[in-house]
Structures are given as C-alpha cells and as structure tokens.
C-alpha positions as CSV (number, residue, x, y, z in Angstrom):
1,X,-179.1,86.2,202.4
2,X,-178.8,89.9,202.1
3,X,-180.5,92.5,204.7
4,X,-181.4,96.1,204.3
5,X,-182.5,98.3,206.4
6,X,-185.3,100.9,205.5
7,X,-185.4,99.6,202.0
8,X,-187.3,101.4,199.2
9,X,-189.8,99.4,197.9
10,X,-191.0,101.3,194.8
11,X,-189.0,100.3,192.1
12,X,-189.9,95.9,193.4
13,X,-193.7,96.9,192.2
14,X,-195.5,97.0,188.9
15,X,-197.5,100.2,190.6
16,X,-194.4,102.1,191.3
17,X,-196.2,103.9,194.3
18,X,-194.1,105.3,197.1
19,X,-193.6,102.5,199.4
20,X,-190.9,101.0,202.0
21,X,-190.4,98.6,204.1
22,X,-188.6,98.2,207.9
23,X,-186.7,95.6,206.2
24,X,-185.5,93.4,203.6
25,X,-184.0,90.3,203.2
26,X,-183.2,88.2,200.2
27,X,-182.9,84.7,200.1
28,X,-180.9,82.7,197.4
29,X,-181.1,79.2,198.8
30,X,-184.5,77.8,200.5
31,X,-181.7,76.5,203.0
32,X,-181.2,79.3,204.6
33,X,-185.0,80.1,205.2
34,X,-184.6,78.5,208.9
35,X,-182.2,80.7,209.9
36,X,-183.8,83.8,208.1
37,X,-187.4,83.4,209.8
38,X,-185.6,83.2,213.8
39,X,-184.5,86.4,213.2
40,X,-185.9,88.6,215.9
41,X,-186.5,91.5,213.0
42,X,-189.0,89.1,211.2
43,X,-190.8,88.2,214.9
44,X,-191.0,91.9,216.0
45,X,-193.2,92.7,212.6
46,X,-195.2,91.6,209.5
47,X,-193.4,89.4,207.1
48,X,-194.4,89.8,203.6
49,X,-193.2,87.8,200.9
50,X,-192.5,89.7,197.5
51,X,-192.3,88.0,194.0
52,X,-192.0,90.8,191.2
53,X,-194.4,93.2,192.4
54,X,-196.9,92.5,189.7
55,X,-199.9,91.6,192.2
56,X,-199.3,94.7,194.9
57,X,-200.9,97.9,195.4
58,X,-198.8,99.4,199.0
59,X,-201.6,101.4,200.4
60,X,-199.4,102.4,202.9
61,X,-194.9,101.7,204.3
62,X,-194.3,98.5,205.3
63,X,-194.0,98.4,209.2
64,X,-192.2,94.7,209.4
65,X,-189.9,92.6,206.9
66,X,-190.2,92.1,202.7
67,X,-188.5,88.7,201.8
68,X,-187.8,88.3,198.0
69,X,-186.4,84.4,197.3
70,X,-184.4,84.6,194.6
71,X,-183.5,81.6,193.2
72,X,-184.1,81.5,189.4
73,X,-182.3,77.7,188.0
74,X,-184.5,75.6,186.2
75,X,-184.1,72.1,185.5
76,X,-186.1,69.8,183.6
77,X,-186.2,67.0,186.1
78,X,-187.9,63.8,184.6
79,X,-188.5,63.3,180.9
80,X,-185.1,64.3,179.3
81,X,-185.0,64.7,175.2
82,X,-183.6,61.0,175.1
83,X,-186.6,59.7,176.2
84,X,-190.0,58.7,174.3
85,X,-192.2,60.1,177.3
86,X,-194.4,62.8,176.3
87,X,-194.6,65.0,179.9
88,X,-191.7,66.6,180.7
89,X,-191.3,67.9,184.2
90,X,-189.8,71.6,184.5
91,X,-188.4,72.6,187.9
92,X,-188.0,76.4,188.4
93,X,-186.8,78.6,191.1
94,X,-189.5,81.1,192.7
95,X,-187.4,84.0,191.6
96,X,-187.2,83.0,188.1
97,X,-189.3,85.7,185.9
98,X,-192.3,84.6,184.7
99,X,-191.5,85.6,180.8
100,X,-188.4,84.1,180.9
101,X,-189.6,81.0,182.6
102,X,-192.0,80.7,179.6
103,X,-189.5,81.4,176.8
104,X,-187.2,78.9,178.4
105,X,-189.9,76.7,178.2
106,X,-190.2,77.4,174.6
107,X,-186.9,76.8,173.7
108,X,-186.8,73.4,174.8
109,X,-189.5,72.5,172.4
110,X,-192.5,72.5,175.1
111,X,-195.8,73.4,175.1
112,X,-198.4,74.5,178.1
113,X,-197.3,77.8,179.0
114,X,-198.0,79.9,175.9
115,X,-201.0,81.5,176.3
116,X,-199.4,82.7,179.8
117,X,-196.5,84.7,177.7
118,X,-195.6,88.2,179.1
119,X,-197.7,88.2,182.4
120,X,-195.7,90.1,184.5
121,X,-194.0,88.7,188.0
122,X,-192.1,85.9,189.0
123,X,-192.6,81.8,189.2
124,X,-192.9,81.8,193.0
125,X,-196.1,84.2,192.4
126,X,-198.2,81.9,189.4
127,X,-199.6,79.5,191.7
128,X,-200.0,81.9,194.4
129,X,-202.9,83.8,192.4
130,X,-203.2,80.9,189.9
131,X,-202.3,83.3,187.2
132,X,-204.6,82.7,184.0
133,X,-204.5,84.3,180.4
134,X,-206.3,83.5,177.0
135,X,-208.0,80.3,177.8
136,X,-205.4,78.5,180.1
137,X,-204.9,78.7,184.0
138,X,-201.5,77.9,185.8
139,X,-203.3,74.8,187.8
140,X,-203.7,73.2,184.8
141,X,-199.8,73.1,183.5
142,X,-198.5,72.4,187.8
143,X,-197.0,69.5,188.9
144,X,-196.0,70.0,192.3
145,X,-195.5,73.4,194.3
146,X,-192.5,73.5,196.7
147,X,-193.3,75.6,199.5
148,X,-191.3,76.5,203.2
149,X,-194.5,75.7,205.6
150,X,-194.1,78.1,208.5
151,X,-196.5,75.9,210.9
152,X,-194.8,72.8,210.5
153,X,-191.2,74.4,210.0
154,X,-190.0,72.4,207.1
155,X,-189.9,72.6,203.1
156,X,-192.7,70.4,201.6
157,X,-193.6,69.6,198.3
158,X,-197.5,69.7,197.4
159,X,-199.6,68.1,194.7
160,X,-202.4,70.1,192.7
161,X,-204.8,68.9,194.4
162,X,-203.3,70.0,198.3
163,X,-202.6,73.6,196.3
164,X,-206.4,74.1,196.7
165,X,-206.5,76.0,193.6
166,X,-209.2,78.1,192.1
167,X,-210.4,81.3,190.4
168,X,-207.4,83.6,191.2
169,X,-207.2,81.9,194.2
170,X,-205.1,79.0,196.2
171,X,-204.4,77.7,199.8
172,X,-201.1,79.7,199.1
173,X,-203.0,82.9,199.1
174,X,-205.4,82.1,201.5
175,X,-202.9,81.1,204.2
176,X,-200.6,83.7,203.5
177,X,-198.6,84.1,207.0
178,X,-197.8,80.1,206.6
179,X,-196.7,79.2,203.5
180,X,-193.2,80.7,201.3
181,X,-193.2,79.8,197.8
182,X,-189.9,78.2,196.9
183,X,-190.4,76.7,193.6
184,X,-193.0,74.9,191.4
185,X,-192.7,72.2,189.2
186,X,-194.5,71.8,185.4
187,X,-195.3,69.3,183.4
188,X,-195.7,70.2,180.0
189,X,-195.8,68.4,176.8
190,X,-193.5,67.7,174.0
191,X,-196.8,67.6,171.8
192,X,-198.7,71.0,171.0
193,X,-201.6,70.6,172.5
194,X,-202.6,74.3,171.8
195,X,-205.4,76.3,172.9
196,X,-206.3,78.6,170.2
197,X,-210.4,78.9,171.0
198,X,-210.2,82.2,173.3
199,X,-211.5,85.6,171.6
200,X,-208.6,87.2,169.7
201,X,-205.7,84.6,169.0
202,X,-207.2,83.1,166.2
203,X,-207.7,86.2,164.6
204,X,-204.3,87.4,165.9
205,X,-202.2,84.6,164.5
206,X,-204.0,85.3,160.9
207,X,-202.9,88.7,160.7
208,X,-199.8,87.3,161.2
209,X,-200.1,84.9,157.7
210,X,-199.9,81.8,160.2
211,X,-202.2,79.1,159.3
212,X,-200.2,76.0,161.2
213,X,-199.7,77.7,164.5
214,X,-196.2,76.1,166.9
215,X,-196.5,76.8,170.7
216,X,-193.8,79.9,169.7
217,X,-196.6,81.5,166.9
218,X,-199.2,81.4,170.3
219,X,-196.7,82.9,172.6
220,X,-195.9,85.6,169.9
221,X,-199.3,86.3,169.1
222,X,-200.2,86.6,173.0
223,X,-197.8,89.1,173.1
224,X,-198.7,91.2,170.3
225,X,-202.3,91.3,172.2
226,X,-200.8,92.1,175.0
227,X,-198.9,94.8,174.2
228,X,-201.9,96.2,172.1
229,X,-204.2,96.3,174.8
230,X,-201.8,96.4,178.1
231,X,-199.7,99.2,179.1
232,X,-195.9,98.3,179.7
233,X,-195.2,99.0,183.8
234,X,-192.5,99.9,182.7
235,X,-193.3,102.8,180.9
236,X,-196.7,103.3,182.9
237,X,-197.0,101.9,186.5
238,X,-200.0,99.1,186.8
239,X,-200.2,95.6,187.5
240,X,-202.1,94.5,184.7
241,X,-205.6,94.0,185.5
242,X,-207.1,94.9,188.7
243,X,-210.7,93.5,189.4
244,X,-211.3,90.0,189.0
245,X,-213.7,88.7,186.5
246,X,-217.2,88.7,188.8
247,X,-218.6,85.0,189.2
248,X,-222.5,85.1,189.3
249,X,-225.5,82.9,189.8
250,X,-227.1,81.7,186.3
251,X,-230.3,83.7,187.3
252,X,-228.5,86.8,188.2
253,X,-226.1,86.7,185.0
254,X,-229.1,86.0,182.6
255,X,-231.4,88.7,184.1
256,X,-228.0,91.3,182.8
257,X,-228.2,89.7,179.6
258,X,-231.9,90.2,178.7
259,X,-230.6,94.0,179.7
260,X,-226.9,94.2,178.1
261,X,-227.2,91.6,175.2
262,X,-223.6,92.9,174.5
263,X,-222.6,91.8,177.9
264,X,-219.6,88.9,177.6
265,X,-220.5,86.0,179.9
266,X,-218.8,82.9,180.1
267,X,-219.3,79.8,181.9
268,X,-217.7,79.2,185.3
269,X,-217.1,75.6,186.1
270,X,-220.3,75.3,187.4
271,X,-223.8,74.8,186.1
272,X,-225.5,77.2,187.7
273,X,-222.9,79.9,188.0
274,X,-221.8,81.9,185.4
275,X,-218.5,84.2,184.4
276,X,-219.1,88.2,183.7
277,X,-216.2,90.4,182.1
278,X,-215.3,92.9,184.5
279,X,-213.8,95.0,181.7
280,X,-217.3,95.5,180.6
281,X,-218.9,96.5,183.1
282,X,-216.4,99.0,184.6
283,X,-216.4,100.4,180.3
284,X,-220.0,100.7,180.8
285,X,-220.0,102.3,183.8
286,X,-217.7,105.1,181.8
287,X,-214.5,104.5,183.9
288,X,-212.2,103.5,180.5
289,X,-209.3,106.5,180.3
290,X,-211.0,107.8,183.6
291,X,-207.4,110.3,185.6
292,X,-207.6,111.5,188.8
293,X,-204.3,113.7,189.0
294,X,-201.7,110.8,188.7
295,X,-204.3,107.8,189.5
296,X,-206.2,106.8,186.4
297,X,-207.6,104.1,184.3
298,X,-206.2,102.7,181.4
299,X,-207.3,104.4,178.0
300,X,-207.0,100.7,176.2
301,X,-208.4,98.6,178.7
302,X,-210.7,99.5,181.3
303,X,-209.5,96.8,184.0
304,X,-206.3,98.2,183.9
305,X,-205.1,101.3,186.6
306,X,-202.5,102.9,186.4
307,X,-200.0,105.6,188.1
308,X,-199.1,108.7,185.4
309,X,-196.2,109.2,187.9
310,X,-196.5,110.7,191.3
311,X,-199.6,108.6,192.1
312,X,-199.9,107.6,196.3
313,X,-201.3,103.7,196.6
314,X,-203.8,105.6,198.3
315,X,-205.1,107.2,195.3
316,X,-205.2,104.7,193.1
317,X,-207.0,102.1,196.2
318,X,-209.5,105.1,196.7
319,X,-210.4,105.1,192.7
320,X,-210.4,101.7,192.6
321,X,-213.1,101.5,195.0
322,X,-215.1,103.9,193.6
323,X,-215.1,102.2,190.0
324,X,-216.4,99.1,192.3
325,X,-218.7,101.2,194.1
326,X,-219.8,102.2,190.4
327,X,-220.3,99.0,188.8
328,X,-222.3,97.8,192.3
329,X,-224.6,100.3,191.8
330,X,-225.6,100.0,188.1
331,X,-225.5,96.1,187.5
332,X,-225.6,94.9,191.1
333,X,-222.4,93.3,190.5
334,X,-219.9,93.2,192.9
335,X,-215.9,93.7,191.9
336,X,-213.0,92.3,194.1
337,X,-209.3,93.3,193.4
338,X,-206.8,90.8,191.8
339,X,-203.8,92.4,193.6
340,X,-203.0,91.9,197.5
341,X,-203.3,95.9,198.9
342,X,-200.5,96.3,201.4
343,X,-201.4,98.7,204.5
344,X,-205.3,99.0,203.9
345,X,-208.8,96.8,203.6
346,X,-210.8,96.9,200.5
C-alpha cells in the first residue's frame, strides 16, 4: 500500500474538476485491507473508494481518505480451453480497466461482455452501478462479486442474487460505507450468444459490410457508436452519461406518448412500469450543446456534460440540476444522476 498526503485528485476523474483529497492510499493486495482500514487517518474522516473516476462529479475537496485497489490479474478460473464446458468463469482484479477487461475477454474467444466495450472505469466499479450498454446489463454476465465487508471485517464472496442488483443500482452502492469491491467474477460463453436487437448495432455492423457478426465485429461496432456520439474524457472531461434513464408508471408514460409520439419508451421489467429516454427529454427541453463558461452539455448527445477546461464540480452539479429542474417542469418527469457527487446533495 502506498499513502499520500494532500493528493490531487483531478487527473483519477473522467470530469477532470479541481478536486483533492486529505489522503490517499492504494492497495495492491486485498490482504492488506485490514491493516489499511485501522489506520487512525481512515477513522478520523470519510473513506471513499475510487475506481477510475468514470462515475464522480467532486462537488467539493475530499475532507477524509480516497482508496484506489489496484489489483488488475485476471484468471479464467473454471472452464479452461481443454474442456467441453460452455461457461467459462473469468476472475478479474477491481483495478483492472474496464476496456481492457473486455478485450481480454475477447481474445480468449468469449462472448458476454461486448456490448459493454469502451465504457469507461475500472472492474471493481461495473457491479457497483451495474454498468449497462446497448441491450446488455453487467448482472446479467456476473458470477460472483468479491467484496471486503466493513461490518463483518472479512473478505466475502457474493452470488448475484445477494448483489441486490438493479437499474444502475446494487447493495454495493446502496451500502456504500460497508462494502470494498475487490474483484468480480464472469461467466461468459464460449458460444456467441450475441445481442444485436438494440437501436443502432445492426445498422452499425452493415455499414461495416458485416453480415455474420463474431463477438469482436459487436465490440468494434460498439465502439464506433461510441465514439460517434460520446466525447473522449480524455480530450473533453465527462463521465459519459449523466441522468439515468427515468422509470415511469404505464399511465404516466403513455399520457407523454399521446403528447410526444416521437418520445422513445421502453419496457422496464415490469408490466406496469415503463422506461423513458432521458436523452430525449433533456433534447427537448433545448439543453443539447447548452455552455455555461466551462460547464456545458454535450453537442452530440444531450445526456452527456461536460467540462471545456476550467469547469468547478460546482458548475457543472448546478447545470445539471437545472436541466433536471427543466425536464420536471415540461414532462413532469423526474431526472436522477448516474454519477455519485462528492461534497454536495442533489
């Protein structure tokens, strides 16, 4: 483990907003997390747990520790290339990247992850906001989760259904001062099993002459989409997109439609609930390409912020809430943030 003292946090977040912390400490081995959390610096202040920054917005310093675990190995621990099983289970390290994860993933002939390609952050962070992209959510592809649980002082290992997973959501989240993400475990198929039915791939993988798509054509052409449409952080601060897709009653969502016919709505898992597109409705609300001085909103997609360059989290939380306050007051609709805001309430 490694300590530092006043430590600048800007350039360990997507946003890229002025921010530091008392300290921080990085961890290589989960081992040494029981000698890291006695530490009286951790119990005289906030411990926050940092992944790659993706999901932040630092409203405000730090007053208390950042911990960034750092373990990246991966191992693919049952279902080896020798065998005829079809599920192979892929171990990663929380501070594994994301992309890279996935690519590795790829080249050792597995499918699952795709869709997921080029999401920013790390692999201790995808089950903490059960990233989702282009049809497919992160619950869907997880094994196990290995986690350090604060309460009970001990590294456990939980199934899917303890990881109390849902729409950008999990017990991880939820429960943030007890649980450290340590690694998670995949299980992921040796078969394509594709998921090509979500707006744009299709049509993405024609223009690129492919007809018989592999799991590598998917992850390519989720990339190209993303990079279309999605600013690079590191050329323009942001952490992808911001508000969550709203979840609505039936009634509510149909009475928009008869009003918006071009409004996308999709369903939400239950019968009587229903999924709207955020990026709509802040576009509607004329918020697409929308600067205030350094704070602004993405000219390519309108669920995207993002700092020009000297932008304070501030800033960008005070625009943010008035795109929400916006949208609330022409559809009704209410908007909640994906990323956690450090130092403020929303």
């Amino acid at each position: 483990m490694r300590w530092t003292r006043d430590a600048d946090l800007a350039d360990r977040t997507t946003f890229r907003v002025p921010a530091r912390a008392a300290w921080l400490v990085e961890v290589d081995d989960a081992a040494a997390l029981p000698l890291v959390l006695a530490d009286p610096r951790i119990a005289d202040g906030e411990l926050l747990v940092l992944g790659g920054g993706s999901n932040l917005l630092f409203a405000a310093n730090l007053d208390g520790v950042a911990l960034a675990m750092c373990d990246s190995a991966i191992a693919v621990i049952d279902g080896d290339a020798d065998t005829d099983t079809d599920t192979v289970i892929v171990r990663a390290g929380a501070g594994r990247g994301w992309h890279e994860f996935v690519r590795d993933t790829l080249a050792l002939g597995l499918s699952g992850l795709e869709n997921l390609s080029l999401i920013p952050g790390t692999v201790g962070a995808a089950p903490i906001q059960n990233i989702g992209a282009y049809g497919v959510e992160i619950d869907r592809r997880v094994h196990a989760v290995e986690a350090w649980d604060r309460d009970a002082g001990r590294l456990v290992r939980l199934d899917p259904a303890d990881c109390g997973f849902a729409y950008r959501d999990s017990r991880f989240k939820r429960e943030r001062a007890r649980w450290i993400v340590t690694a998670v475990e995949f299980a992921l198929s040796r078969t394509p099993r594709l998921e090509l039915g979500y707006a744009g791939i299709g049509e993405e993988l024609a223009a690129m002459g492919i007809a018989l798509p592999t799991p590598a054509d998917v992850s390519q052409a989720v990339c190209r989409i993303r990079r279309r449409k999605l600013p690079d952080p590191a050329v323009l601060g942001n952490a992808g997109s911001f508000f969550k897709n709203p979840i609505v009653p039936a009634t509510q969502a149909d009475a928009l439609l008869a009003a918006h016919r071009a409004l996308p709505c999709f369903a939400a898992g239950a019968t009587d609930m229903r999924k709207l597109s955020a990026a709509w409705l802040i576009d509607a609300a004329g918020w697409k390409g929308h600067r205030d001085g350094d704070a602004g909103v993405a000219p390519g997609h309108a669920l995207v912020l993002v700092n020009h360059g000297a932008a304070s989290g501030g800033q960008l939380l005070a625009l943010a809430q008035r795109i929400a306050a916006s949208v609330q007051a022409r559809f009704g609709v209410a908007l909640e943030p994906e990323p956690r805001i450090v130092g403020a309430a929303w």
